[in-house]
C-alpha positions as CSV (number, residue, x, y, z in Angstrom):
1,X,29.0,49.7,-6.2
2,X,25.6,47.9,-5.5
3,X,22.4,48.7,-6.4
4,X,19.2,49.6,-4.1
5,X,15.9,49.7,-5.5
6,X,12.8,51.0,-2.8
7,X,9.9,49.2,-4.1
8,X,6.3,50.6,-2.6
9,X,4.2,47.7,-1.9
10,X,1.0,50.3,-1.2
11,X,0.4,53.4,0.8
12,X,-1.8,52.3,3.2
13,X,-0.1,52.6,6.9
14,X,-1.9,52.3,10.4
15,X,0.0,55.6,11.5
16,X,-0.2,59.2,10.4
17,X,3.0,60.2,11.3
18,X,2.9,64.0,10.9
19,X,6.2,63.6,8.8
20,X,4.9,61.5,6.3
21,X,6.1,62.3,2.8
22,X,3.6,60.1,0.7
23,X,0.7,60.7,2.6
24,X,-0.3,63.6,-0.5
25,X,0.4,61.1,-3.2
26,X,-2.1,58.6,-1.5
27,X,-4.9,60.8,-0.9
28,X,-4.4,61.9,-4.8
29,X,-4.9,58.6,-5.7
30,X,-7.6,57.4,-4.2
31,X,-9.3,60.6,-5.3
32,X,-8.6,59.9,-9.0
33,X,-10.1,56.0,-8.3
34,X,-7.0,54.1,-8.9
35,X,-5.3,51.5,-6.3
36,X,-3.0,52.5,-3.7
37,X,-1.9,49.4,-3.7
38,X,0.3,46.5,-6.0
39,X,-1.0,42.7,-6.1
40,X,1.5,40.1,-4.8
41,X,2.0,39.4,-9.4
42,X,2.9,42.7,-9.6
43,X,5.3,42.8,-7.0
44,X,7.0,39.6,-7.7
45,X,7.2,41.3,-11.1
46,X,8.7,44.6,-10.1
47,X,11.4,42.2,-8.1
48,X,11.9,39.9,-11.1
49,X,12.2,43.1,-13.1
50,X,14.9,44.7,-10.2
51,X,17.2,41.6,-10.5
52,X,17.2,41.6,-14.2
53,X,18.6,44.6,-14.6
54,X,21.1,44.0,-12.0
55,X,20.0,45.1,-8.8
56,X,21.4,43.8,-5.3
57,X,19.1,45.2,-2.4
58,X,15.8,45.8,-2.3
59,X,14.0,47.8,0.3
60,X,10.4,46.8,0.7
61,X,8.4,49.9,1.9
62,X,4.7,51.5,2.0
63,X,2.6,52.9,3.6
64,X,3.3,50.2,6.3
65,X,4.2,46.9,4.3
66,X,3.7,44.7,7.6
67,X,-0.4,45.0,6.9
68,X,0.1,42.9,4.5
69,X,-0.4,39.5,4.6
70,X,1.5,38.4,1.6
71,X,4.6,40.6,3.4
72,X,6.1,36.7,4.0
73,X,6.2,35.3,0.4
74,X,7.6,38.6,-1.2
75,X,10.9,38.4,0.9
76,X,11.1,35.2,-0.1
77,X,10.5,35.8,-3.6
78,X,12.7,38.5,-3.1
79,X,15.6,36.2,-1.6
80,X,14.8,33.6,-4.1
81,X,15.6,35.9,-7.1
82,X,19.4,36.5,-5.1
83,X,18.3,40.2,-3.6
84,X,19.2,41.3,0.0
85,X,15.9,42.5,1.6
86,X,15.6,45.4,4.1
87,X,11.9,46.1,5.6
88,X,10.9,49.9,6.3
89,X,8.5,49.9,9.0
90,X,6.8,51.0,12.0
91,X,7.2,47.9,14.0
92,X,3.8,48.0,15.6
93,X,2.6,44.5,13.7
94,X,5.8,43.1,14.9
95,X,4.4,42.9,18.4
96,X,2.1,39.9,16.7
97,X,4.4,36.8,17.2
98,X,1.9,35.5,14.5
99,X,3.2,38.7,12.3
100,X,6.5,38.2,13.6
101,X,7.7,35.0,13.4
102,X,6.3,35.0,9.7
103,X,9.3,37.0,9.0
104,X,11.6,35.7,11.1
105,X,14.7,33.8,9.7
106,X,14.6,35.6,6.4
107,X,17.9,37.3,6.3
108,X,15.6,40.8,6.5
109,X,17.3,43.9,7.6
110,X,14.4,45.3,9.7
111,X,14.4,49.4,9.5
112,X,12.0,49.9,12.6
113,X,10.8,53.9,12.9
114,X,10.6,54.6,16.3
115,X,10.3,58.5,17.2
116,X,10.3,59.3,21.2
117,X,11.7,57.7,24.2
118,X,7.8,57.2,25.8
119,X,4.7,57.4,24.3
120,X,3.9,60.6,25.1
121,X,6.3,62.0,22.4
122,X,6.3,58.9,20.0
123,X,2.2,58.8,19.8
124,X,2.1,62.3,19.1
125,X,4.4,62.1,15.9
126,X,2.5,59.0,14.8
127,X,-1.0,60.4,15.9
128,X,-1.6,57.1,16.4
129,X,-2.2,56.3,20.6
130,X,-0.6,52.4,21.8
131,X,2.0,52.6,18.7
132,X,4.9,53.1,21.4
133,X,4.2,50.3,23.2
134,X,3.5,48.2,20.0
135,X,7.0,49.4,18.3
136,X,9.0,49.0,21.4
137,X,7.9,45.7,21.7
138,X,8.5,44.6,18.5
139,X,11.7,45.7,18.3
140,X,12.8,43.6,21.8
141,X,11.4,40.3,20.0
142,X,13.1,40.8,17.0
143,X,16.7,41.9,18.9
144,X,15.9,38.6,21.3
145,X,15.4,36.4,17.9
146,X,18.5,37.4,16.8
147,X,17.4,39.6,13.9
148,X,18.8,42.3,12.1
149,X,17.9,46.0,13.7
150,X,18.1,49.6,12.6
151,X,16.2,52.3,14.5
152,X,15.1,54.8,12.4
153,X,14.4,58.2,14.1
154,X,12.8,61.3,12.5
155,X,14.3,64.5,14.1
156,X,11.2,66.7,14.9
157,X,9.9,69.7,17.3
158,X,7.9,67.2,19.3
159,X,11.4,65.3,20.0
160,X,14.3,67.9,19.4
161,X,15.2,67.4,22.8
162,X,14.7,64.2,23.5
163,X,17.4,62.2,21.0
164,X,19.9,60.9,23.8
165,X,17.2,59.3,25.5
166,X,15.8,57.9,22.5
167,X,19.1,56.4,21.3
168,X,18.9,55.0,25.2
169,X,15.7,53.4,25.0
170,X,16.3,51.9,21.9
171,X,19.6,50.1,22.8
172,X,18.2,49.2,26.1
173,X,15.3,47.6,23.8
174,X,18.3,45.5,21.8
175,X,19.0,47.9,18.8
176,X,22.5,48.3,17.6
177,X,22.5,50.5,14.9
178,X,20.7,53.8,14.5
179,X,19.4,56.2,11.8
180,X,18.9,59.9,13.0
181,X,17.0,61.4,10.0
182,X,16.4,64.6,9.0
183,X,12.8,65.2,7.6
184,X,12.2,66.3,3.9
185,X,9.1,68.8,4.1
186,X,6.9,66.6,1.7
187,X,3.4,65.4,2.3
188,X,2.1,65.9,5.9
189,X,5.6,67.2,6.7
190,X,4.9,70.0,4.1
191,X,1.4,71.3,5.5
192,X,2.2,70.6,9.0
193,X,5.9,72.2,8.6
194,X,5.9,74.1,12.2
195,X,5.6,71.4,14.4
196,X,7.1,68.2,11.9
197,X,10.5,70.1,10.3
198,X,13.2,71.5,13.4
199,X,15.7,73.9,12.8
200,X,19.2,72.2,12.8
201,X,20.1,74.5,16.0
202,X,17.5,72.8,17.7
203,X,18.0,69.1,17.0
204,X,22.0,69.8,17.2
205,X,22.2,69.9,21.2
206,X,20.3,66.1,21.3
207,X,21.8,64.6,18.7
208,X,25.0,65.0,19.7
209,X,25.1,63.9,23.3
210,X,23.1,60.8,21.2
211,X,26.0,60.3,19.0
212,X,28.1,60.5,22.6
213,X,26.0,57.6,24.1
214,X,25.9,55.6,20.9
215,X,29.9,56.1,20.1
216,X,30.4,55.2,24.4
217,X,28.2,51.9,23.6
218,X,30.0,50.8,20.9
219,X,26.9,51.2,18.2
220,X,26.6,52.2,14.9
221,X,24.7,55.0,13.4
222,X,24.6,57.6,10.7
223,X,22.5,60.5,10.1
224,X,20.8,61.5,6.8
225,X,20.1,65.3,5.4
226,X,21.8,66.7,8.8
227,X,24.7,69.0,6.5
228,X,27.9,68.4,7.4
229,X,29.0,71.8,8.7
230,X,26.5,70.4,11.7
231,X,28.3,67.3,12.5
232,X,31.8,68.0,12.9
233,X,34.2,65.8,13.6
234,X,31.8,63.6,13.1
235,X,30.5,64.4,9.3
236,X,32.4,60.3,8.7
237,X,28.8,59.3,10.1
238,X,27.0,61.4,7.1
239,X,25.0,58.6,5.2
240,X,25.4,61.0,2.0
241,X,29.0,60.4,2.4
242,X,28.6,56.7,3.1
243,X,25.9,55.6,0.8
244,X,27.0,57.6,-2.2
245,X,30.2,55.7,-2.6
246,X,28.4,52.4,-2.1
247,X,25.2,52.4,-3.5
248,X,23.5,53.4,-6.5
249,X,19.3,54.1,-5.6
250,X,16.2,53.6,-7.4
251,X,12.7,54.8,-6.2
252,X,9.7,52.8,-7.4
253,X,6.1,54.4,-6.8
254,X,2.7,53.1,-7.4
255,X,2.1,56.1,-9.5
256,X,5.7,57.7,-10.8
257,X,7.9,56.4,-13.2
258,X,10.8,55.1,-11.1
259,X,13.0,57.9,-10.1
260,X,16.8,57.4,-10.3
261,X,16.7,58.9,-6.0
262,X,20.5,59.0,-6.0
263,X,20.4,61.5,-8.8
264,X,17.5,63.0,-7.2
265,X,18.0,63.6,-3.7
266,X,20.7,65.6,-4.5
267,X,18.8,67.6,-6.7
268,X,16.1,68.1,-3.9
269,X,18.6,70.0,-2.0
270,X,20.4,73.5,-1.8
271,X,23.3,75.2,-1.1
272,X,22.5,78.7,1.0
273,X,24.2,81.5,0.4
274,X,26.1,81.2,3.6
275,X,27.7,77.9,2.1
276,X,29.9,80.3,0.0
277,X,33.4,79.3,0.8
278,X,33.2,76.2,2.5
279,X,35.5,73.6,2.1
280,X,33.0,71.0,2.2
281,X,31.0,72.3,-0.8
282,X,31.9,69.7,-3.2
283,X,30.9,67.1,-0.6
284,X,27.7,68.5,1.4
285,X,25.0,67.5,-0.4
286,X,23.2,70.7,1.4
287,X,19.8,71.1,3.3
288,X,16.3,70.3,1.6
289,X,15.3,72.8,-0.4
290,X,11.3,72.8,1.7
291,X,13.6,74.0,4.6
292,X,15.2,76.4,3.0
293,X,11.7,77.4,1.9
294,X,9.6,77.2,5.1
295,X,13.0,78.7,6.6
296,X,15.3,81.7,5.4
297,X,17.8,81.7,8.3
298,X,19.4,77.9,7.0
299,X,21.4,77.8,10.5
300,X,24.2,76.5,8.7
301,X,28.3,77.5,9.2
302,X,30.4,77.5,6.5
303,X,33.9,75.1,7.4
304,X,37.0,77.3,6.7
C-alpha cells in the first residue's frame, strides 16, 4: 500500500469557489496575524520530512499553488527526494506558457478543477469571471504537451444538470481521466450550503449519462463521497473503494497538526437510518455528515 501525503503550500487562491472547504481556516488566520502561507525551507522540509518516514506521493495543494513562483523547484525537490508529485489546481495560471512550461516535463499528475461546460456555469462556481476560458486553456496545452490530466469536477446546484456535457468538453479539451466529486459542506460550502451542496437525486440523472459518455470513450473516472447505493453497477468506480485498498493518506495544514485523512474521512461521514440492512454497509463509507445535517431526507436506497 503506498502512502499520500497533501501538503498545503498556502491558502491563498485567485478563485472563490463557492465550494471551498478552507476558505474559513484562511480567513481565521489572517485574523489571528499569522501566515497563510509556508516558505519554499519549510516546504522542502515538510517534503524531506514526508520521505523520511516513508511516504510515496505527495499532492501539492493550496489555496491555488500555481501563484507561486517557487511552484517549479518544489516538484523538483519533491522528485529529487524519490516522491511522485500530483498538483491540485484550478488551471487558470496554466494558460501562461511562462507558468506552464515551468512545470512541464516533471512527471506531475496535474489535477485541473474545472466546474461547467461554459463559462456561464463554471464562473459562477468560481465567482471568479475569465476563469473558464483560462482553465480550459490550460488544460488543452498541457493534454497537447503530452502531460498527465485529471479533471476534477465539483457536483453542485449551479451544474447538477450539466455533468455529460462537462465530461464532453473536457475530453474534447484532451482530458482522459475524470473526478466527479461530491462536495463536503465545509468552509464556503458550509455557509453557502443551498446553492454549493446538491442532493444526490439531483446530480444522479447527469452523472450517469457522464459515466455513459466517459465508459463509450474509453476514459477513466471515479467518483468520490457519491455512496454506493447511487452508483450501481457501477459502485467499481467508487474512489473510497479504490483508494482505500491502495493508499494510505495524510493531511498537512498550515495550522493543524497533520490529520491521518484516511482515518478521518471516514469518520466525517454517516450512515442514515435508511442504510439499515444494506448489504453494502461494511463497504459504503456513507454520505457527509454536513449533508446529513443541512439535509434530513439523505436520498439514499438501501441494496438488498
Amino acid at each position: 500500500m503506498k502512502r499520500h501525503v497533501d501538503i498545503k503550500l498556502h491558502y491563498a487562491c485567485n478563485n472563490n469557489c463557492i465550494h471551498c472547504v478552507i476558505a474559513d481556516q484562511r480567513k481565521t488566520v489572517l485574523e489571528r496575524g499569522d501566515r497563510d502561507f509556508r516558505t519554499t525551507a519549510e516546504v522542502v522540509a515538510e517534503l524531506a520530512d514526508a520521505r523520511a518516514r516513508g511516504f510515496d506521493v505527495v499532492t501539492l495543494t493550496g489555496g491555488e499553488p500555481t501563484i507561486r513562483k517557487d511552484l517549479p523547484a518544489l516538484v523538483k525537490a519533491a522528485t529529487s527526494l524519490g516522491l511522485a508529485v500530483g498538483l491540485q489546481t484550478n488551471g487558470r495560471m496554466l494558460a501562461y506558457p511562462e507558468v506552464r512550461e515551468g512545470l512541464q516535463g516533471l512527471s506531475i499528475r496535474f489535477v485541473i478543477a474545472l466546474h461547467g461546460p461554459d463559462a456561464f456555469v463554471h464562473d459562477a462556481v468560481t465567482r471568479a469571471p475569465g476563469s473558464f476560458e483560462q482553465t480550459l486553456e490550460g488544460i488543452r496545452a498541457l493534454a497537447a504537451a503530452g502531460e498527465k490530466i485529471t479533471l476534477k469536477i465539483l457536483m453542485s446546484r449551479i451544474n447538477a444538470d450539466r455533468l455529460e456535457d462537462l465530461a464532453r468538453i473536457g475530453f474534447a479539451a484532451g482530458a482522459r481521466e475524470f473526478n466527479f466529486t461530491f462536495p463536503h459542506g465545509l468552509g464556503n460550502a458550509a455557509t453557502e450550503h443551498a446553492v454549493a451542496i446538491p442532493s444526490f437525486m439531483e446530480i444522479m440523472p447527469s452523472l450517469t449519462a457522464a459515466m455513459e459518455f466517459l465508459d463509450a470513450s474509453g476514459c477513466t473516472y471515479v467518483t468520490e463521497s457519491v455512496p454506493l447505493c447511487h452508483l450501481g453497477s457501477r459502485m467499481n468506480h467508487a474512489s473510497e473503494l479504490i483508494f482505500a485498498a491502495q493508499f494510505k493518506s495524510e493531511v498537512r495544514q498550515l495550522d493543524q497538526a497533520a490529520r491521518d485523512w484516511s482515518r478521518d474521512r471516514v469518520q466525517g461521514k454517516t450512515h442514515p437510518p435508511e442504510c439499515a440492512g444494506c448489504r453494502m454497509l461494511s463497504r459504503c463509507e456513507g454520505i457527509w455528515t454536513e449533508y446529513f445535517d443541512f439535509n434530513r431526507d439523505a436520498g439514499v436506497t438501501p441494496i438488498r
